[in-house]
LOKEVEX-226858 format. One record per residue (C-alpha): residue in three letters; residue number from 1; z, y, x. Coordinates in steps of 0.02 Angstrom, whole numbers, plus 50000, padded with zeros to 5 digits. Example, Ala and Ser with C-alpha at 12.3 -4.5 7.8 and 13.67 -1.06 7.14 Angstrom:
<nodes>
NODE resn resi     Z     Y     X
NODE  ALA    1 50390 49775 50615
NODE  SER    2 50357 49947 50684
</nodes>
This chain:
<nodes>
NODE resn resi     Z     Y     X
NODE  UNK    1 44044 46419 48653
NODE  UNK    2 44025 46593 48562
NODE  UNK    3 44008 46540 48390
NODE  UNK    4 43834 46596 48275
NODE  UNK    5 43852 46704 48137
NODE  UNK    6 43763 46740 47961
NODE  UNK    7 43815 46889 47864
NODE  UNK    8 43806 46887 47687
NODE  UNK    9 43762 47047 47566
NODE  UNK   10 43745 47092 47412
NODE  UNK   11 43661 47200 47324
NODE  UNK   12 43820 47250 47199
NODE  UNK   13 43998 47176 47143
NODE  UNK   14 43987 46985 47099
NODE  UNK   15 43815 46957 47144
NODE  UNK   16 43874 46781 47211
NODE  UNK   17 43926 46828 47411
NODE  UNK   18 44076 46719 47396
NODE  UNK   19 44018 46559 47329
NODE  UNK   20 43864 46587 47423
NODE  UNK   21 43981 46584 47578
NODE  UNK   22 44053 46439 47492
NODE  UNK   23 43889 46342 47469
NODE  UNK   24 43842 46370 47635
NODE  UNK   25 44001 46317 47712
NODE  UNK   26 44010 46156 47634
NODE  UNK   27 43829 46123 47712
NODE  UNK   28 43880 46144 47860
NODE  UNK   29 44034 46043 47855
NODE  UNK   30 43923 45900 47784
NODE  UNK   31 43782 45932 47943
NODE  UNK   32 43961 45907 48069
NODE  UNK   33 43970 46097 48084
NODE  UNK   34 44139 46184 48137
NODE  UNK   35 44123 46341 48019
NODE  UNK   36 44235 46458 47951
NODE  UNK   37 44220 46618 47842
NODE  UNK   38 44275 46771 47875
NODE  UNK   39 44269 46954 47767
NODE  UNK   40 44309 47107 47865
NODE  UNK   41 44390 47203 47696
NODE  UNK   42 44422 47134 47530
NODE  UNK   43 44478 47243 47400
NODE  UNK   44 44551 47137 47249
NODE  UNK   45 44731 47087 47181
NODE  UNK   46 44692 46900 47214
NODE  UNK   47 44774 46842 47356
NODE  UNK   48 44840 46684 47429
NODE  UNK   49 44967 46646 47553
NODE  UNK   50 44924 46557 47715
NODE  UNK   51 45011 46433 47816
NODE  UNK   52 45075 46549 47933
NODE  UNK   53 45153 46659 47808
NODE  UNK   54 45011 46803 47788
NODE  UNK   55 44907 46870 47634
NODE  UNK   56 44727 46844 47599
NODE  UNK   57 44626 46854 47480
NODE  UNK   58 44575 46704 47366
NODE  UNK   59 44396 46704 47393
NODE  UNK   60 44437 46674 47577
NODE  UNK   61 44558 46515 47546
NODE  UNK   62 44447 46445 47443
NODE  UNK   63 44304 46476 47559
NODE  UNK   64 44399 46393 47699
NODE  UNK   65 44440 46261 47558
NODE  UNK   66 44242 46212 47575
NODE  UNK   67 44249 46231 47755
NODE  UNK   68 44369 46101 47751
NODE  UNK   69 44495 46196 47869
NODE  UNK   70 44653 46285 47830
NODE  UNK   71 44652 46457 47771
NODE  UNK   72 44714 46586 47911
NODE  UNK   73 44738 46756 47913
NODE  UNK   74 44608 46805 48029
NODE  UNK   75 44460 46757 47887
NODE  UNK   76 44508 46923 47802
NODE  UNK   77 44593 47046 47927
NODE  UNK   78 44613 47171 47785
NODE  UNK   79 44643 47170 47612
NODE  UNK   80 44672 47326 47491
NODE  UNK   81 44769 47301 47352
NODE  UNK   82 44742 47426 47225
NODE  UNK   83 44907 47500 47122
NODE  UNK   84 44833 47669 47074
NODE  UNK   85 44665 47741 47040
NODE  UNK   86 44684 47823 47205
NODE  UNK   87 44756 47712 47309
NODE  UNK   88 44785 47534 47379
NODE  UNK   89 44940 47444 47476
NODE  UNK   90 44858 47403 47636
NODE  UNK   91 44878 47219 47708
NODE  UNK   92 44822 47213 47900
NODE  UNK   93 44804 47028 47965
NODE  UNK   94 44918 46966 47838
NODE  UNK   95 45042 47078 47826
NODE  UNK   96 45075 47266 47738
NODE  UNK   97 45067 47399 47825
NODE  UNK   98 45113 47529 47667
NODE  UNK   99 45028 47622 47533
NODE  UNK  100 44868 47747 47566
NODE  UNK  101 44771 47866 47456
NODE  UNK  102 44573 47819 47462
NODE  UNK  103 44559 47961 47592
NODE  UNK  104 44711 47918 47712
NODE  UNK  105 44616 47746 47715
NODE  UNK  106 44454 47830 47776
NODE  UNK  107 44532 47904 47909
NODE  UNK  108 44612 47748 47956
NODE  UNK  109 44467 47642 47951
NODE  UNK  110 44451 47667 48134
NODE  UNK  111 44606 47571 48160
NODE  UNK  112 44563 47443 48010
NODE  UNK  113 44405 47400 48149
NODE  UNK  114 44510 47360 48279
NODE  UNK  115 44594 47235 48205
NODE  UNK  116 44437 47152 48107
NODE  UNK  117 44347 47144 48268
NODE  UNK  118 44512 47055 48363
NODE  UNK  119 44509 46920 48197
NODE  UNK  120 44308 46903 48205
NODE  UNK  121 44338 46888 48407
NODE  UNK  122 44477 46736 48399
NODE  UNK  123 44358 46634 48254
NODE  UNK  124 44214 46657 48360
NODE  UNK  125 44315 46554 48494
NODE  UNK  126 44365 46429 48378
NODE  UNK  127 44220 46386 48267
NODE  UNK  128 44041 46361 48301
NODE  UNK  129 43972 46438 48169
NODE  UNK  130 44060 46598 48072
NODE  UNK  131 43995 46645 47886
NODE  UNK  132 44043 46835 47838
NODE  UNK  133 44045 46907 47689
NODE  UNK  134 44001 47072 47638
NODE  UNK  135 44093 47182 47523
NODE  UNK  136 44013 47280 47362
NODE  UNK  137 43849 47354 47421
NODE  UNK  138 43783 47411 47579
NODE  UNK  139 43696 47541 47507
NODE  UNK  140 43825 47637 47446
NODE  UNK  141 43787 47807 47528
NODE  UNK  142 43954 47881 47519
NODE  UNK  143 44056 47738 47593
NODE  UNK  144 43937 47714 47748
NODE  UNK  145 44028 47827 47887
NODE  UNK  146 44151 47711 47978
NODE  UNK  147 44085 47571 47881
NODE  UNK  148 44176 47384 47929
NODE  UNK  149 44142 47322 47765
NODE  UNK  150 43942 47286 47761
NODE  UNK  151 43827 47348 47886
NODE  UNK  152 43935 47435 47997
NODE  UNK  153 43999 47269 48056
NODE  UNK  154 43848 47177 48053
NODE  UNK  155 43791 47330 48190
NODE  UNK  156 43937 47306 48273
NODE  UNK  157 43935 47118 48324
NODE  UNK  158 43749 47111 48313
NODE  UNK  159 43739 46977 48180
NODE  UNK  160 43567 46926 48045
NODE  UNK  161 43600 46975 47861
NODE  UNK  162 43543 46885 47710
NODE  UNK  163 43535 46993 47549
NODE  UNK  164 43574 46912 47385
NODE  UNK  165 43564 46971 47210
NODE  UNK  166 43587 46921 47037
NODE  UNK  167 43464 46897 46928
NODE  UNK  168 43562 46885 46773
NODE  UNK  169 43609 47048 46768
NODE  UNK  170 43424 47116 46766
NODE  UNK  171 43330 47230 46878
NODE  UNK  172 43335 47094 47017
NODE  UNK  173 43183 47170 47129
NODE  UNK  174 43238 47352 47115
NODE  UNK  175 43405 47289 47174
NODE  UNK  176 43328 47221 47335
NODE  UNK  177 43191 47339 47364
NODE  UNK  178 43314 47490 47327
NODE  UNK  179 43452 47405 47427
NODE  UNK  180 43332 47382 47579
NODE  UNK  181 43248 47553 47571
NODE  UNK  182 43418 47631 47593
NODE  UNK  183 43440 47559 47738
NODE  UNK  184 43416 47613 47924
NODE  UNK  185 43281 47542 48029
NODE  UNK  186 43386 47447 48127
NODE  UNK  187 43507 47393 47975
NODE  UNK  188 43335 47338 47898
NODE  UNK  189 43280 47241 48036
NODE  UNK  190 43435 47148 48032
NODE  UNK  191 43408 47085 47870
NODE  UNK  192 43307 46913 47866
NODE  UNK  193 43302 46873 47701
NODE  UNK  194 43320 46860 47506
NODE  UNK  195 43425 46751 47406
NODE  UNK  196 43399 46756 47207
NODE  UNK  197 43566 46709 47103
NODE  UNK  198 43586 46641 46950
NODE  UNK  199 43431 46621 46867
NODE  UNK  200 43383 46536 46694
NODE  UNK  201 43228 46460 46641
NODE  UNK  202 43057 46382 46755
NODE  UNK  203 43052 46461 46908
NODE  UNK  204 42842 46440 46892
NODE  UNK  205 42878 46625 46782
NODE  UNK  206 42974 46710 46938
NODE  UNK  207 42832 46657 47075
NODE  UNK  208 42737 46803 47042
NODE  UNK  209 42886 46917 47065
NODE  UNK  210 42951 46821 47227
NODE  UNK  211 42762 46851 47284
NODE  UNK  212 42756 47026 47273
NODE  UNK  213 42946 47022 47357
NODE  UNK  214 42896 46962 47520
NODE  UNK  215 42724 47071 47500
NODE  UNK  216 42811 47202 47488
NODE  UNK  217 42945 47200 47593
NODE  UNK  218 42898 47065 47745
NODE  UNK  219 43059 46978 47709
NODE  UNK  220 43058 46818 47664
NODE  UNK  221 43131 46739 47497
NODE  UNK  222 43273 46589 47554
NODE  UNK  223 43276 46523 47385
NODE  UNK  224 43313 46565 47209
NODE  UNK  225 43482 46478 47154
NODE  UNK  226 43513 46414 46966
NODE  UNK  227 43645 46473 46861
NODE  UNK  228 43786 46351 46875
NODE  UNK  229 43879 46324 46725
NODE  UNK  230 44051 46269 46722
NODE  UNK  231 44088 46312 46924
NODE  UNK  232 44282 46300 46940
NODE  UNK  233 44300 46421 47111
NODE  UNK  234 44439 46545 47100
NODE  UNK  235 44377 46726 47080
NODE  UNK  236 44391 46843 47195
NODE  UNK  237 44436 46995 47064
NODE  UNK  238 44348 47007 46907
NODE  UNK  239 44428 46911 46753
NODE  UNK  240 44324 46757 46684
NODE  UNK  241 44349 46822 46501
NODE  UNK  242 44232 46668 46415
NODE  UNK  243 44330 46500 46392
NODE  UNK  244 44256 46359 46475
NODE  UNK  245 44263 46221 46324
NODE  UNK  246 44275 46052 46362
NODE  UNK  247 44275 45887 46227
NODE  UNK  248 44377 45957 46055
NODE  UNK  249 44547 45888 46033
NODE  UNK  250 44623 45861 45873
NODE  UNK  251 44768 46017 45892
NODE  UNK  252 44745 46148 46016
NODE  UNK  253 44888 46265 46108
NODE  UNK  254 44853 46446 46061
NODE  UNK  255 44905 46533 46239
NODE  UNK  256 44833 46721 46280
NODE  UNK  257 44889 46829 46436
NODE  UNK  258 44869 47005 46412
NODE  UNK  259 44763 47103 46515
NODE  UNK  260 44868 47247 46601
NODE  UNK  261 44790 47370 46734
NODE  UNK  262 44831 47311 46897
NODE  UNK  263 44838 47105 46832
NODE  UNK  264 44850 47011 46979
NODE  UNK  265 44828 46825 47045
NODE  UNK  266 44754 46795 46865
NODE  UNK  267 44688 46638 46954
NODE  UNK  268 44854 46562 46885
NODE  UNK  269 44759 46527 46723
NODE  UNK  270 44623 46435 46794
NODE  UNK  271 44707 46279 46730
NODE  UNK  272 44745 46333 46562
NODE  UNK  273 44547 46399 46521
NODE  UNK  274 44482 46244 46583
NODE  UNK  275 44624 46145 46477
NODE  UNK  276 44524 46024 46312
NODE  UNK  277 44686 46041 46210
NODE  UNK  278 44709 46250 46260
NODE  UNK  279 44624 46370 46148
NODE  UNK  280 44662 46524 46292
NODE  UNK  281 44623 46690 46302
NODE  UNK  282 44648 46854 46391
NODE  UNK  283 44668 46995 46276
NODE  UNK  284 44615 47160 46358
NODE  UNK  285 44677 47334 46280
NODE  UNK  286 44629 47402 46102
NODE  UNK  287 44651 47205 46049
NODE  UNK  288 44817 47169 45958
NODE  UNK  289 44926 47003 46014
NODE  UNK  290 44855 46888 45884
NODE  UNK  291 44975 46748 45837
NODE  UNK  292 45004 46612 45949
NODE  UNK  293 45079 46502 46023
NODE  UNK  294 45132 46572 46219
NODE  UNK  295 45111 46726 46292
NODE  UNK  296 45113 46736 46467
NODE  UNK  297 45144 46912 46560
NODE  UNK  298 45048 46892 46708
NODE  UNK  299 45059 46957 46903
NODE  UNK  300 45061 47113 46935
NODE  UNK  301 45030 47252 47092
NODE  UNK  302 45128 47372 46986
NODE  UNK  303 45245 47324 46888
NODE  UNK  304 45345 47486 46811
NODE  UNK  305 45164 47567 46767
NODE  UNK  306 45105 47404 46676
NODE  UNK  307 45260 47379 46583
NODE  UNK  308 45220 47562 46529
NODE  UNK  309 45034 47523 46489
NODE  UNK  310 45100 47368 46375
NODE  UNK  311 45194 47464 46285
NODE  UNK  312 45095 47616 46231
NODE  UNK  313 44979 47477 46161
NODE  UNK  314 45125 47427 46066
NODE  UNK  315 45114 47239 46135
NODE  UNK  316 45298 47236 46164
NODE  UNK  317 45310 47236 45966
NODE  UNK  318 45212 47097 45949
NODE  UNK  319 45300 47008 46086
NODE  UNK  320 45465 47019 45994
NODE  UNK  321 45391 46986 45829
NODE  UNK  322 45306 46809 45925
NODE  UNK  323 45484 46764 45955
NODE  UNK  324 45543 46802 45805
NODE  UNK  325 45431 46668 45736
NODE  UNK  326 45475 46528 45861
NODE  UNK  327 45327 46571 45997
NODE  UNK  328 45359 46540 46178
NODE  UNK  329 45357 46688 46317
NODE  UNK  330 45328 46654 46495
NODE  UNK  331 45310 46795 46636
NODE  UNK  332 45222 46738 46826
NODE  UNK  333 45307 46847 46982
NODE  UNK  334 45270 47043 46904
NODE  UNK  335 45270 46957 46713
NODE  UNK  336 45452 46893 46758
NODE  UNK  337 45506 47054 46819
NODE  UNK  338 45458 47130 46650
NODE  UNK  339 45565 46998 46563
NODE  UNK  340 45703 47069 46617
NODE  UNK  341 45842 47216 46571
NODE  UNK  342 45794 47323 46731
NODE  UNK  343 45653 47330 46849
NODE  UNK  344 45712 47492 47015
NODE  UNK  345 45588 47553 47137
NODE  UNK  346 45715 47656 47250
NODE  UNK  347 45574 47663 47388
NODE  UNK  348 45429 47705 47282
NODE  UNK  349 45352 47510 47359
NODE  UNK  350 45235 47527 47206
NODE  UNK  351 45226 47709 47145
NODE  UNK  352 45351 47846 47130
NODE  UNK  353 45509 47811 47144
NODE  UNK  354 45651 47746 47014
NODE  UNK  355 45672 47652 46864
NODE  UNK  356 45629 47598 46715
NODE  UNK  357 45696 47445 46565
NODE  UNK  358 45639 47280 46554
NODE  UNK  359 45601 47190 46410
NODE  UNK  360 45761 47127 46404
NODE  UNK  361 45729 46945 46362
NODE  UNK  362 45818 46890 46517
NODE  UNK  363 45975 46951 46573
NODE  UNK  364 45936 47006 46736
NODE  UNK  365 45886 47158 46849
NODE  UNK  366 45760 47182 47005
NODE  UNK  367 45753 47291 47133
NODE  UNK  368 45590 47328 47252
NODE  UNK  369 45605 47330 47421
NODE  UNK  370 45495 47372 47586
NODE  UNK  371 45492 47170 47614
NODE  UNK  372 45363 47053 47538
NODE  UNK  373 45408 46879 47497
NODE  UNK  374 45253 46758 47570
NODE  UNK  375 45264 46600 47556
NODE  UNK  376 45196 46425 47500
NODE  UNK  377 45320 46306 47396
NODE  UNK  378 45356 46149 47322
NODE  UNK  379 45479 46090 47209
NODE  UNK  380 45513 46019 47035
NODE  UNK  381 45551 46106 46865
NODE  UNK  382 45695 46111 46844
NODE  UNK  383 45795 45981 46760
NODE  UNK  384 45661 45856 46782
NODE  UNK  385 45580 45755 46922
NODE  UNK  386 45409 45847 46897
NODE  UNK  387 45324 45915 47061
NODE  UNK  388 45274 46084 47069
NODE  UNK  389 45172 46183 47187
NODE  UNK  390 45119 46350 47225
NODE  UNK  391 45176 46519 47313
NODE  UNK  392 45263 46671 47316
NODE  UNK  393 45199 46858 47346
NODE  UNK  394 45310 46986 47280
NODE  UNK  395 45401 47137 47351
NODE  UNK  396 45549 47113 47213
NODE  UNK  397 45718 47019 47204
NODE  UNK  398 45802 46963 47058
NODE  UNK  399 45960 46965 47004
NODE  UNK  400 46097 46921 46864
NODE  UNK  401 46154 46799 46745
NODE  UNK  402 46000 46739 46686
NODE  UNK  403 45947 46657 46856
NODE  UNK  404 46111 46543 46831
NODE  UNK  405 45968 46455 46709
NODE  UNK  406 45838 46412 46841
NODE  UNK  407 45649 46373 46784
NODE  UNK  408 45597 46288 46952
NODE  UNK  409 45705 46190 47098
NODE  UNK  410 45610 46251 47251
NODE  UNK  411 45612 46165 47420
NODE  UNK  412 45700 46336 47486
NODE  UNK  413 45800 46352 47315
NODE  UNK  414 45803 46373 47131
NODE  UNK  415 45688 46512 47065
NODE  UNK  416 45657 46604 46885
NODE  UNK  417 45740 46604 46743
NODE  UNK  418 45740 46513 46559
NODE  UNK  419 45824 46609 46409
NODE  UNK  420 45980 46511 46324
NODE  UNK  421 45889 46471 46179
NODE  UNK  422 45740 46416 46290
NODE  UNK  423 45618 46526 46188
NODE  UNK  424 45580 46608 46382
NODE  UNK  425 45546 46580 46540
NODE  UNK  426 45507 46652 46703
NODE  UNK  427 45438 46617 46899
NODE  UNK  428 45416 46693 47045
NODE  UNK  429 45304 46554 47078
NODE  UNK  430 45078 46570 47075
NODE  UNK  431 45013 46446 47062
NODE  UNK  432 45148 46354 46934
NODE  UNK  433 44977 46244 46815
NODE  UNK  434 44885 46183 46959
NODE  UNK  435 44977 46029 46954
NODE  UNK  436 44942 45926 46829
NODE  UNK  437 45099 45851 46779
NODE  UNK  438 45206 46034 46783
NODE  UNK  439 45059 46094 46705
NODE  UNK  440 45103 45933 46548
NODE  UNK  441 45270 45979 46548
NODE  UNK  442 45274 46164 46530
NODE  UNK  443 45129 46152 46377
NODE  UNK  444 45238 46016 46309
NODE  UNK  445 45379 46146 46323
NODE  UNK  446 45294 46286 46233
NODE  UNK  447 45246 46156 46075
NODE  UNK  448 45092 46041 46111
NODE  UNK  449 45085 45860 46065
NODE  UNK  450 45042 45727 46221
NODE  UNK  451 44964 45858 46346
NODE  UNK  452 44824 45777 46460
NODE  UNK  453 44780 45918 46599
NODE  UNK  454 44644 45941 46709
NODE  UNK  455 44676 45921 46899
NODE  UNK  456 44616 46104 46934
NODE  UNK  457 44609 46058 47121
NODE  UNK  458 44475 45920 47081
NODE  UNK  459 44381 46016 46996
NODE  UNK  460 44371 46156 47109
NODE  UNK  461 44328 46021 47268
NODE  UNK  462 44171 45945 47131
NODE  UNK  463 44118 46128 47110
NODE  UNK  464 44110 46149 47304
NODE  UNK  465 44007 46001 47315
NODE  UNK  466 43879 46069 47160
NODE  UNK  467 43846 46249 47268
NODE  UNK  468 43827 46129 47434
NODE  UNK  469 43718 46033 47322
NODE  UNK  470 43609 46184 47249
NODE  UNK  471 43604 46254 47450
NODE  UNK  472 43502 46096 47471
NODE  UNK  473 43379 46074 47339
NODE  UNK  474 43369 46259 47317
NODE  UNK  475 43353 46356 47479
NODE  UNK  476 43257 46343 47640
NODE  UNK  477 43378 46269 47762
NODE  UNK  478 43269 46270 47883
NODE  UNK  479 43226 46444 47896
NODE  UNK  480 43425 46462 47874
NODE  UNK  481 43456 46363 48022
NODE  UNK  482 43345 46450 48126
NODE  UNK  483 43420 46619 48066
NODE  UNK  484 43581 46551 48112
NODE  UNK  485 43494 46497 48295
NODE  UNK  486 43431 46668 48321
NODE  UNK  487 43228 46595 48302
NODE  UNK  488 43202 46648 48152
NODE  UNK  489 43103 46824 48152
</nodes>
């Protein structure tokens, strides 16, 4: 049976598409629905690694998370990766397909359709109901030729489009009026209804406003949806920059992870910021490395340039002067790269090509290459019985005496790196908190007393349940079910 479909928009960035899609997923899954989600084109430096060995992004695997279904690489048929100002390293149905300049992509966006409409084609077969998700705006004039991202699908494959919009950031009914006025007739048409995000306070103050909405427009208002503190879903981009605080502990772990340009996978944290006895921050640039107790280098899409940026803000100072005074150092997949004597791009995988030095903390060298390492893993740290999980997307191999020190004993083989003096250590390996036992050991490693840490997966599956929950008492299901059955008008 050809499988319904509800398209989700937004009116700008992070106006709530993705746990929308979430929400709505979970719904169904609790109703007996078959659903999965799909976007056309993500652009973020997220990503997660499917069973079969592709790239995603995280939005998508946690989506399919709430779907309760595996994540697969047809949910987002293309994901740009951003390693310049200008450009992006495409991914097409999992895997890359090379670097392009924002105008190469244009041009190729004819090709890009092709294979989001073969993805959308073999979910529709599978699933009986198929939740998209928009990307950015649709009203963004200047990206509307060739469009696969927002409209231009939803034309395409002839699917209904609810709008939503956050109403924390202000200006909510100029967003939606302005966003539906630059529409086309037909792209108008297609839209069936409003959904308000994140709102504070009684919602007797907003009726007015909601009145005048559907007045004004003839489009119905689905629901207004609360602001939910607290929601544990990994983001899709943009950093969470405000810890989440949980019951005070008697000593906490000072950890920060500095904020380079193209930071990616900074889902890794999750654990850590949602952590009682972790006082964690990101420190973005113009802020000096205050002292602490770990730094962690994070993931990165390019590695030479952000080792660059760290150091014209002088942070690899104040990394050396941390170890001077008995701190710990970690580095995740790009951050272990940096760790060590010499990172070589012979093929220009991330930017032009050659080399640059590492930090030197580990003595070791890596070398880019056209390859990308996907995969998911398993494993224990080494020199203990401690499970790990997690998985691996980088372009770079490792090499040198260092690695005769492994951090982690994978399924497939050792990985990373610790320093003889233990003062650092290093993974290939995303993903390395979410369980909470590695995630006791490695804080216990880097200086805190009797770690207790959250089960980040737990908390992400209650979170699901909270949107599903909010879908229910908050929005018309009804009208949402008939949109999805092609009665509603």
């Amino acid at each position: 049976m050809k499988a319904r479909v509800l398209m989700v928009q937004g009116c700008t960035s992070d106006a709530g598409k993705s746990t929308l899609v979430a929400g709505l997923g979970r719904w169904l899954v609790r109703k007996g629905v078959r659903v999965a989600p799909f976007k056309p084109q993500n652009m973020a430096l997220n990503s997660a690694v499917t069973p079969e060995g592709g790239e995603i992004g995280r939005a998508q695997a946690a989506q399919a998370m709430a779907c309760n279904i595996a994540p697969h690489t047809d949910m987002n048929p293309v994901l740009l990766k951003p390693n310049t100002d200008m450009g992006a390293q495409v991914i097409v149905q999992g895997r890359a397909i090379g670097n392009m300049e924002a105008l190469d992509y244009h041009a190729y966006k004819s090709t890009a359709r092709a294979a989001v409409l073969d993805s959308f084609t073999r979910l529709c077969d599978e699933y009986e109901v198929v939740l998209v998700e928009g990307a950015g705006s649709p009203a963004e004039i200047n990206l509307r030729a060739n469009d696969i991202a927002n409209m231009g699908f939803a034309e395409a494959v002839d699917c209904p489009v609810v709008l939503i919009a956050d109403i924390d950031r202000g200006g909510v009914f100029a967003h939606l009026v302005g966003t539906l006025e630059l529409l086309s007739d037909s792209e108008q048409a297609r839209v069936k209804g409003f959904i308000i995000n994140r709102f504070r306070g009684d919602l007797a103050l907003l009726q007015n406003g909601l009145d005048w909405l559907e007045n004004r427009t003839g489009k119905p208002v689905l629901g207004v949806l609360p602001y939910l503190h607290g929601l544990q879903l990994e983001a899709e981009d943009a950093i969470v920059r405000d810890r989440v605080a949980a019951a005070l502990a008697a000593q906490r772990l000072r950890v920060i992870v500095p904020v380079i340009p193209r930071i990616s996978n900074h889902t890794d944290f999750d654990p850590l910021r949602m952590h009682a006895q972790v006082d964690f921050r990101f420190v973005g640039p113009g802020e000096p490395i205050p002292a602490v107790d770990l730094i962690v280098l994070p993931g990165s899409k390019s590695v030479r340039a952000d080792l660059a940026f760290l150091r014209a803000h002088g942070w690899d100072k104040a990394i050396t002067r941390h170890l001077r005074y008995g701190g710990k150092l970690m580095g995740i997949c790009g951050g272990f790269q940096m760790l060590g004597r010499r990172i070589h791009d012979p093929q220009g995988i991330e930017g032009t090509p050659g080399s640059c030095d590492g930090l030197g903390w580990l003595d070791m060298e890596t070398t880019l290459r056209q390859h990308k390492q996907l995969r998911n893993a398993t494993g224990t740290l080494a020199g203990t019985d401690v499970a790990v999980r997690g998985y691996e997307i980088h372009a770079g191999i490792s090499g040198g005496p260092a690695l005769g020190r492994s951090a982690v004993l994978l399924d497939h083989g050792p990985d990373g790196a610790r320093s003889d003096d233990d003062s650092v250590l290093g993974t290939y390996l995303h993903g390395v908190f979410d369980a909470p036992a590695a995630c006791d050991e490695l804080l216990a490693w880097a200086g805190l007393a009797r770690p207790s840490s959250p089960d980040i997966r737990a908390l992400r599956e209650a979170s699901i349940e909270r949107l599903a929950d909010a879908v229910i008492d908050h929005l018309d299901t009804t009208k949402i079910q008939q949109i999805l059955e092609g009665s509603a008008g």
